[in-house]
GUDOTI-564159 format. One record per residue (C-alpha): residue in one letter; y, z, x. Coordinates in pm, whole numbers, padded with zeros to 5 digits, always signed. Last residue first. Layout:
BEGIN
AYZX/...
END
This chain:
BEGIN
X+01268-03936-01263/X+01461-03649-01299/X+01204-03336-01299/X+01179-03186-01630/X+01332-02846-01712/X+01298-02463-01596/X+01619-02276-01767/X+01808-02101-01483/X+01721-01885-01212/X+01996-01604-01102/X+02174-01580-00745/X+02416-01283-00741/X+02154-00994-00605/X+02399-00876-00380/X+02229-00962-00021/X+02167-01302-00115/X+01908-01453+00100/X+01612-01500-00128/X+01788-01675-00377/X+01928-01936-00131/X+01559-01994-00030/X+01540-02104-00420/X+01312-02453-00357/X+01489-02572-00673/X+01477-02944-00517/X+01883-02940-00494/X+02071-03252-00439/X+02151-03431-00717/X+02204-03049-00859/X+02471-03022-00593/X+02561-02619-00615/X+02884-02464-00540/X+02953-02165-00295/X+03235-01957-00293/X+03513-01861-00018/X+03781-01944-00226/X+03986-02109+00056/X+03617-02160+00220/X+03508-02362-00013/X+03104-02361+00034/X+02855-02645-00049/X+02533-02614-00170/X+02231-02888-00225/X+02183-02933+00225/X+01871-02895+00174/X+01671-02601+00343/X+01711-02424+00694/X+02026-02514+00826/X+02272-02643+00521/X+02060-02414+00271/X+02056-02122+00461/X+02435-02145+00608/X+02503-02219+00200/X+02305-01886+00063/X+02467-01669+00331/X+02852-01762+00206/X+02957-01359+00250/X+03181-01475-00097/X+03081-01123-00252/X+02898-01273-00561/X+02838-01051-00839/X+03137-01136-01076/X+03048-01533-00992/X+02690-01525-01097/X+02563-01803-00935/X+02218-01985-01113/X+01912-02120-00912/X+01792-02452-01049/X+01398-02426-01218/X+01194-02793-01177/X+00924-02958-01342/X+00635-03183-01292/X+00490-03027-00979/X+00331-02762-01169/X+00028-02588-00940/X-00317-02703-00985/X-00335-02859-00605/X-00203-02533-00452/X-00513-02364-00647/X-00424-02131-00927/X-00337-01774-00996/X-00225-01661-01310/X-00547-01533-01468/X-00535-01274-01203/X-00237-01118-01311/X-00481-00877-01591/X-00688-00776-01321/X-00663-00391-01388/X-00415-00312-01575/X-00615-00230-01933/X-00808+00039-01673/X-00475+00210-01635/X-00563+00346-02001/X-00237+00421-02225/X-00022+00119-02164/X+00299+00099-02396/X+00500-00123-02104/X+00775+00146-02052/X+00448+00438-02055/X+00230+00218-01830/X+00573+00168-01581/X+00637+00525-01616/X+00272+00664-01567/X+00311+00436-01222/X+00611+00564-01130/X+00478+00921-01174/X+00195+00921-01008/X+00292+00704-00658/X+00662+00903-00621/X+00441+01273-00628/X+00155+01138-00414/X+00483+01074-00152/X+00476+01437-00064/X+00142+01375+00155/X+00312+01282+00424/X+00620+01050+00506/X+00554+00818+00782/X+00126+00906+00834/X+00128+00869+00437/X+00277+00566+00462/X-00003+00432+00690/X-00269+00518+00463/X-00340+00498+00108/X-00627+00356-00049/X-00629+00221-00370/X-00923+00205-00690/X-00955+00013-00987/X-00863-00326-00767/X-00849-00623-01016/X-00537-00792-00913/X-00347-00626-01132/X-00432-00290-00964/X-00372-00412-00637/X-00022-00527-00750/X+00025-00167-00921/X-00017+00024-00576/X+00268-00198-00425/X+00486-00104-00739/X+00364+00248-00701/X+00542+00209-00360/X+00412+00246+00003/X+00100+00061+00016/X+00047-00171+00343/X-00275-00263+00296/X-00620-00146+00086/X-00727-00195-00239/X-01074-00057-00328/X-01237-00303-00595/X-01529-00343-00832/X-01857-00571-00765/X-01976-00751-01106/X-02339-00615-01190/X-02638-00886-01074/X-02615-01268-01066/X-02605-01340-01437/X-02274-01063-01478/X-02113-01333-01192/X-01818-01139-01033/X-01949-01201-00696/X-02025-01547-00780/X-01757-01622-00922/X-01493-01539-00631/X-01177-01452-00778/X-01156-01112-00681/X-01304-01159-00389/X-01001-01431-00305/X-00738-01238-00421/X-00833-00943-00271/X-00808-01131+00026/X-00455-01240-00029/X-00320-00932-00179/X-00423-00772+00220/X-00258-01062+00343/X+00029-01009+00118/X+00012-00600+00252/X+00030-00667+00648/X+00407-00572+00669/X+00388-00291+00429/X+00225-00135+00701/X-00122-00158+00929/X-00176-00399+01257/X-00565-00325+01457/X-00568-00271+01835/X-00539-00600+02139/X-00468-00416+02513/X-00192-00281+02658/X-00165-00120+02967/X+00091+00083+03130/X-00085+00406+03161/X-00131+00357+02794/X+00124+00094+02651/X+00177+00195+02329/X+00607+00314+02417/X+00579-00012+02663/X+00660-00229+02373/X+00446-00514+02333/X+00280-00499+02032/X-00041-00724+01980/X-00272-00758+01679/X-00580-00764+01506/X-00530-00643+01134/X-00606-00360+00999/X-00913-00292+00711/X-00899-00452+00431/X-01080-00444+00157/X-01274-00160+00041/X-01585-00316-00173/X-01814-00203-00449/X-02159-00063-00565/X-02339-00270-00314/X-02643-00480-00436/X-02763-00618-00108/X-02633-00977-00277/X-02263-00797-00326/X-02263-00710+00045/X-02306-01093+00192/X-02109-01183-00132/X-01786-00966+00077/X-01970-01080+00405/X-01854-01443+00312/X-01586-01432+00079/X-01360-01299+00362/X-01295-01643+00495/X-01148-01682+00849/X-01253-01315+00956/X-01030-01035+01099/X-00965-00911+00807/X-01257-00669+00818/X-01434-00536+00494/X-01547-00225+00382/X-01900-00168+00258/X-01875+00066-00035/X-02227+00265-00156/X-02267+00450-00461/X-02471+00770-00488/X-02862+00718-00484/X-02956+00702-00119/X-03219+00563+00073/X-03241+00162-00069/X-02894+00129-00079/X-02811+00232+00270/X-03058-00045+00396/X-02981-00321+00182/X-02566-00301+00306/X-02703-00262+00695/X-02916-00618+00602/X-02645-00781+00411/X-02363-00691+00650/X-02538-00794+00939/X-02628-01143+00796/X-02237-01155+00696/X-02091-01136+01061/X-01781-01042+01083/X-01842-00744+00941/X-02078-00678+01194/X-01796-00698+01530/X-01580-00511+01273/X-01664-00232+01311/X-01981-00190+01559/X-02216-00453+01810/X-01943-00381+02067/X-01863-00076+02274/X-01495+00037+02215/X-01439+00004+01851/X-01061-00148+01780/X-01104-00376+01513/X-01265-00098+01283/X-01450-00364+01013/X-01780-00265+00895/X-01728+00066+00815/X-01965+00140+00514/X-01799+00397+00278/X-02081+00668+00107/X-02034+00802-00264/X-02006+01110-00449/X-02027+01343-00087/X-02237+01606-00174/X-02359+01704+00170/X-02695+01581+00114/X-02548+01258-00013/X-02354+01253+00384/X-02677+01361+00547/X-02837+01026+00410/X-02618+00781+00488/X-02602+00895+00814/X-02918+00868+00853/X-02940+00523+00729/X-02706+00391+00899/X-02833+00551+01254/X-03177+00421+01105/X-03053+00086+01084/X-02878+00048+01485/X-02534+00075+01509/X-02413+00316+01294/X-02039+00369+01136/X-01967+00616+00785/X-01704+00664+00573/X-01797+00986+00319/X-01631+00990+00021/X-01534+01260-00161/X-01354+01240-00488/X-01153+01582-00679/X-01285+01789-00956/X-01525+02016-00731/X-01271+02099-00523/X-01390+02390-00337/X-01760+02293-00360/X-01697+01913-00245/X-01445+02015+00020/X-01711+02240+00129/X-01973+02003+00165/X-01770+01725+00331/X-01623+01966+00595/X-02006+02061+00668/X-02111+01697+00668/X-01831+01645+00917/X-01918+01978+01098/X-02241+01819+01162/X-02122+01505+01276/X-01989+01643+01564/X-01582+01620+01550/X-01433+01283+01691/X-01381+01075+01428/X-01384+00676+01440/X-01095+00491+01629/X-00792+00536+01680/X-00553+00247+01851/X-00337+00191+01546/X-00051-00046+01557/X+00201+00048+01236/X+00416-00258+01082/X+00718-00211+00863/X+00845+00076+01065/X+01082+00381+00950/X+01344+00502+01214/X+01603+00238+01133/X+01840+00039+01407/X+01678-00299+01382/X+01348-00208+01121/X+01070-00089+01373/X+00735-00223+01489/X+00531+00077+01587/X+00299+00195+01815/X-00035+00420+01823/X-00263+00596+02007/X-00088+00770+02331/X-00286+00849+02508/X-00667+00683+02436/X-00943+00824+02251/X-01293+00981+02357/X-01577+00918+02050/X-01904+01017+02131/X-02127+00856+01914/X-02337+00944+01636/X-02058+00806+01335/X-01842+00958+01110/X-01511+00795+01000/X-01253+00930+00878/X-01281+01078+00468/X-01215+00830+00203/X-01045+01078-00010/X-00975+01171-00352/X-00769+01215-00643/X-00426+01341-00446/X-00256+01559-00639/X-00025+01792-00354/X-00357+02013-00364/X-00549+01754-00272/X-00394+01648+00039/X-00329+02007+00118/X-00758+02030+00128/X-00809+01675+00312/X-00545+01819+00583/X-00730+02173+00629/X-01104+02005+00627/X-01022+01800+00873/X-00955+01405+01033/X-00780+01298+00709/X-00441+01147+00803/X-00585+01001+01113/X-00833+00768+00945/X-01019+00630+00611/X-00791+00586+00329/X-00673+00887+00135/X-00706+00777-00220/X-00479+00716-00556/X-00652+00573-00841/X-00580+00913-01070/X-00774+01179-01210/X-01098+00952-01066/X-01421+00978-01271/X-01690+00830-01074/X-01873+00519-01246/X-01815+00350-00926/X-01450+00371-00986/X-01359+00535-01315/X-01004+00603-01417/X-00753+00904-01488/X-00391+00806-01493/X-00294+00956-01824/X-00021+00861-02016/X+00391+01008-01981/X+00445+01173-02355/X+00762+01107-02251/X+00973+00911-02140/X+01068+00995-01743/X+01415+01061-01680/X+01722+00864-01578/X+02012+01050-01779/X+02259+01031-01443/X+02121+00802-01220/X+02431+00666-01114/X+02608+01007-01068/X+02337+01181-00943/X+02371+00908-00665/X+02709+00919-00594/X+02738+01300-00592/X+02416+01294-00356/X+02651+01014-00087/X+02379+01105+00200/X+02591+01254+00490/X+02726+01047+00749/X+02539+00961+01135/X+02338+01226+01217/X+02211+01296+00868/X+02221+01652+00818/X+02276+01717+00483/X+02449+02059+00353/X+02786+01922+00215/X+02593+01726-00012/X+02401+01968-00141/X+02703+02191-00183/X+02893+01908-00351/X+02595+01865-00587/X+02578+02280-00657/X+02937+02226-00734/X+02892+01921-00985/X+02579+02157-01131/X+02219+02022-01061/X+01987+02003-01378/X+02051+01620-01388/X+01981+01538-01036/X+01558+01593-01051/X+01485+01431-01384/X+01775+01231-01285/X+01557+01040-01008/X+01291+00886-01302/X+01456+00524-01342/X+01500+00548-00950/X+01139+00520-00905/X+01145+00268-00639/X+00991+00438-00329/X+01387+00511-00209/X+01504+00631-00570/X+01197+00911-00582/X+01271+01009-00226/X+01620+01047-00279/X+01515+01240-00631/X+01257+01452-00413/X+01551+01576-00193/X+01811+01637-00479/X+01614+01929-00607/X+01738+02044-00902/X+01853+02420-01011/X+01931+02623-00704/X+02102+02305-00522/X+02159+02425-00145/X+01804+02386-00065/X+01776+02154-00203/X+01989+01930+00019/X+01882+02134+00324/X+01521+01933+00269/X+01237+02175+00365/X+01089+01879+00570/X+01344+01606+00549/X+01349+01241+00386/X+01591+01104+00665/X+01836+00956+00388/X+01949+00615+00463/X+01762+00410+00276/X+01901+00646-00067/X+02228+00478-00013/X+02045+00081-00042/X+01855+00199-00325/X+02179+00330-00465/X+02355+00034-00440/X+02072-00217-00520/X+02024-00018-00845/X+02370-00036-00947/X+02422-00451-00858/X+02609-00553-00554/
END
């Protein structure tokens, strides 16, 4: 197993603490935010963190952690990462969105992690650029007991997929606005948005209204909660694109700050209500919203019902790619003859700055963050910022605008792809454990192209065989299956 796999694999394990003991014990690092740092992918930064701690003050660190099963291996780590520190001068992540200026392209998305003024406030204080505050509406909101569920990793805490039964806020609109307002005044530098549910046009439109009276710099059109209970709201209109045009039209002919209808994934095809809200002249779109979905273990079940709620995580974050994707790519929408091209709010299943950076490439200037933020708080702003300045600084990028869209020249239609030419997958025999995973794949679940000797316990390849389909590649645990040259089919 390669270095980084190693450690990645070490730092897994770690509980990520409140008021880590770790660093507690370490006077001069803080081994708790260079865990973190390695687990979300930024281990080429973690020394910044490990370096200043003395061999003793490591031990002590280690000595202190509380993991109920072993503690974290700290010396280990330090050890590997030893050096790993952010180049500097690191670049700026400022960016405009709407033709707001954004310190960085990290949001609060719209829902339980930004129901207050109190949350929004350490949110921003901890460097978040803005927030897409929960959603008002004129209704009176009662939840269920309890709310959500989770779909867990066998035998780990975290979850890949989050169900979410909550639905819109449930203060009086008037202490919204109010929150709004004073968030606005007290941090001035920072983005407020106000999300925002009606039913009828002149709820949207009064709502609309009250939130650019309270300052907000732009106003977030929920079409596409999946879990509203009275229909005719969420996503009930943004599946329907004649809805979407008309509520879109409506906001944008009473206010003046930017408006952001956000679109459901709960549709077939996307493109619909997302040129739907481009035709009304909307300043941009959030895309998506969760996915409908069923859990079925009794720990959601409210007095021991279930019932259908919206799916969030890293597990729904291709389909999220998907559908930007598709708007991205959609030429009308991004037409400069048929009015101004529509920009991008990324939603789905961020964690890492690397998932924050595939939104950006695929032409989102702006991401909303969510469900990792309900797993590991606020904190995480730290691992999002500076693994993204990294990657810019590694790659010599000073403006994050030069990312954004730049992979979206690489996409092509199934029928476009290259079916002329074929890459083999490569062994690496010093990295290869002998666990013989890539051959029970390949016998059972691909082609039969690699064969296993079991004295020797490694695997070959039959290139007569083989159609490069690389589900071998995808199983190793150890990283030991390369690519090789790509070359001409055999005729």
């Amino acid at each position: 197993m390669n270095k980084t796999m190693h450690i990645q694999e070490e730092a897994s394990r770690c509980l990520l603490c409140a008021e880590a003991p770790c660093s507690k014990a370490c006077k001069n690092g803080d081994p708790a935010c260079a865990i973190r740092a390695i687990r979300f992918g930024n281990e080429v930064v973690a020394g910044l963190w490990l370096d200043p701690c003395s061999d003793v003050e490591l031990q002590a660190a280690e000595e202190a952690c509380i993991h109920y099963d072993r503690p974290i291996r700290i010396k280990e780590l330090a050890a590997a990462v030893k050096g790993n520190i952010p180049r500097q001068p690191l670049p700026s992540l400022a960016i405009d969105f709407c033709g707001i200026h954004c310190e960085n392209p990290f949001f609060l998305a719209s829902s339980a992690i930004c129901t207050n003024y109190e949350m929004v406030a350490r949110a921003f204080e901890a460097g978040w650029a803005g927030v897409f505050y929960k959603t008002i509406c004129m209704e009176d909101i009662r939840e269920v007991s309890p709310r959500f569920d989770a779909v867990n990793e066998l035998g780990r805490s975290d979850f890949f997929a989050f169900r979410n039964m909550e639905q819109l806020s449930e203060n009086p609109v008037e202490m919204d606005f109010d929150i709004l307002r004073r968030l606005k005044q007290n941090y001035p530098s920072k983005v407020v948005i106000a999300s925002i549910m009606g039913t009828t046009e002149m709820e949207w439109i009064t709502l609309a209204k009250m939130a650019e009276e309270a300052g907000a710099d732009a106003v977030e059109l929920n079409f596409s909660c999946p879990q509203m209970r009275l229909a005719g709201r969420g996503s009930d209109v943004g599946q329907n694109a004649e809805l979407v045009l008309f509520f879109t039209a409506y906001v944008k002919r009473s206010v003046k700050i930017p408006v952001i209808p956000k679109m459901t994934p709960n549709i077939t095809q996307i493109n619909h209500p997302a040129m739907a809200a481009h035709f009304a002249d909307a300043d941009a779109i959030s895309a998506i919203n969760t996915i409908k979905s069923v859990t079925m273990g009794d720990r959601g079940a409210v007095t021991g019902k279930k019932t259908v709620s919206g799916l969030s995580g890293r597990a729904v974050k291709p389909i999220a790619l998907r559908q930007i994707v598709e708007i991205a790519r959609n030429p009308i929408i991004n037409d400069n003859r048929i009015g101004k091209p529509i920009q991008l709010s990324g939603i789905g299943g961020i964690e890492t700055w690397r998932d924050a950076l595939e939104f950006i490439q695929l032409g989102c200037s702006n991401v909303q963050v969510c469900t990792a933020v309900m797993q590991y708080g606020y904190r995480i702003i730290d691992d999002l910022v500076l693994g993204l300045q990294n990657y810019m600084a590694e790659r010599g990028i000073d403006h994050l605008s030069d990312l954004v869209g730049e992979e979206l020249p690489n996409f092509e239609t199934p029928t476009d792809l290259d079916r002329d030419t074929i890459v083999y997958p490569t062994f690496d025999r010093e990295q290869c454990i002998g666990c013989g995973r890539c051959y029970t794949s390949c016998q059972d679940g691909g082609h039969q192209a690699i064969t296993f000797d079991l004295d020797l316990r490694q695997p070959r390849l039959d290139g007569k065989r083989c159609v490069g389909c690389h589900l071998c590649r995808l199983v190793c645990p150890t990283g030991a299956i390369g690519v090789a040259k790509r070359i001409a089919k055999r005729n």
